[in-house]
C-alpha positions as CSV (number, residue, x, y, z in Angstrom):
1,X,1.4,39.4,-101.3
2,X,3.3,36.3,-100.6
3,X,2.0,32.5,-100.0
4,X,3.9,30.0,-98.7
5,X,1.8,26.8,-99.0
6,X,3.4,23.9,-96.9
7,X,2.0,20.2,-98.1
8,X,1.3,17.5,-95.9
9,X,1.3,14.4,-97.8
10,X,0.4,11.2,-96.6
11,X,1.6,9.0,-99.7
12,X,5.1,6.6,-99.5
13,X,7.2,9.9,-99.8
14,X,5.8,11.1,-96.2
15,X,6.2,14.5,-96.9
16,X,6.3,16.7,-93.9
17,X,6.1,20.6,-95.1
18,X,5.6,21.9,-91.5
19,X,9.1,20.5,-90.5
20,X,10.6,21.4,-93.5
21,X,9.1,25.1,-93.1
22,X,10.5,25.3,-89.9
23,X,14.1,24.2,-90.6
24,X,14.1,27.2,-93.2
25,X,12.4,29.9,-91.2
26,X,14.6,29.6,-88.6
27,X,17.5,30.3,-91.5
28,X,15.5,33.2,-92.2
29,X,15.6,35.2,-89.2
30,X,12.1,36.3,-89.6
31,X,9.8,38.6,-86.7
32,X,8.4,36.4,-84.4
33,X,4.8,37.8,-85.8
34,X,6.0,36.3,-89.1
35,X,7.2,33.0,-87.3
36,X,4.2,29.8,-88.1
37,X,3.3,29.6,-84.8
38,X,2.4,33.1,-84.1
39,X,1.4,34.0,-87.8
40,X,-2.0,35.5,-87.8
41,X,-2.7,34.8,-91.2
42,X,-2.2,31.6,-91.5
43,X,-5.2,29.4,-93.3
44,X,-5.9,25.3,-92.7
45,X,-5.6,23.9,-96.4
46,X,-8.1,20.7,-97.0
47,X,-5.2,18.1,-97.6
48,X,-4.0,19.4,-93.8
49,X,-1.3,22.1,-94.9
50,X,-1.1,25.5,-94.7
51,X,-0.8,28.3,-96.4
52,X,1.2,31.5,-94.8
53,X,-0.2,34.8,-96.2
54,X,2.7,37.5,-96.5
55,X,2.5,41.5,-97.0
56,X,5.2,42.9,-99.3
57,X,5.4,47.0,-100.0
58,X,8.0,45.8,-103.3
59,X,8.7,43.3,-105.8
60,X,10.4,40.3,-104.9
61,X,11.5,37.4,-106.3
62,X,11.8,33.5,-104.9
63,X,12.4,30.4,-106.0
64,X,9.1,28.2,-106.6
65,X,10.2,25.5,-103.9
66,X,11.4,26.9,-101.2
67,X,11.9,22.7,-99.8
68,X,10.6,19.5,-99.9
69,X,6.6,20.2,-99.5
70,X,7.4,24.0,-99.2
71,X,6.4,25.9,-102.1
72,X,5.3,29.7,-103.3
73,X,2.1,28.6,-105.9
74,X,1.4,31.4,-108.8
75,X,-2.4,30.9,-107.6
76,X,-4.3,29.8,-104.5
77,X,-7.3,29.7,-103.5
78,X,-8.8,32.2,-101.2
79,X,-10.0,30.7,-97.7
80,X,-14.0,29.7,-97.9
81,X,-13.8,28.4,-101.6
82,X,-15.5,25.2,-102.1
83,X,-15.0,23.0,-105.3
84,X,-17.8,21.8,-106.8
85,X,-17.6,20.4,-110.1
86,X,-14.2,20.9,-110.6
87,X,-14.7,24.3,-110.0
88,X,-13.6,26.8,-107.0
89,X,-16.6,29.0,-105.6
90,X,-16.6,31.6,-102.8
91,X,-19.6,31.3,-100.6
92,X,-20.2,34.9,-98.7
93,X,-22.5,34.5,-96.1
94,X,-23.7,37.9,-94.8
């Protein structure tokens, strides 16, 4: 599995990760199901990014920082978790 996580930061830089993301997918040449606006996995991060949830069948290898506010994190946190204390918790409501 694959994460692209694209940062929206609202500090001096004015980061903008979703119009970085889009300059380099279309570079990629990916599906249009892969594409961010028709990506079905595709999770709403709390600072207002995104993270984009990839399948792979092999290994692969990227570059950490794909572009400015575009990177592939070593961890993330699965959709649901709450921090609480400085710690990440899954709530699974049933």
């Amino acid at each position: 599995m694959v994460v692209i996580d694209i940062d929206m930061h609202s500090n001096e830089y004015e980061k903008d990760g979703i119009e970085n993301w889009l300059k380099t997918e279309a570079k990629l040449n990916l599906p249009m199901d892969c594409k961010f606006e028709n990506h079905t996995c595709c999770v709403h991060t709390p600072s207002d990014g995104f993270h984009l949830y990839y399948r792979t069948e092999e290994t692969l290898e990227f570059k950490k920082d794909l572009t400015t506010a575009v990177d592939i994190p070593k961890v993330v946190n699965v959709a649901g978790s709450v921090r609480t204390h400085g710690l990440f918790y899954i709530h699974i409501y049933a």
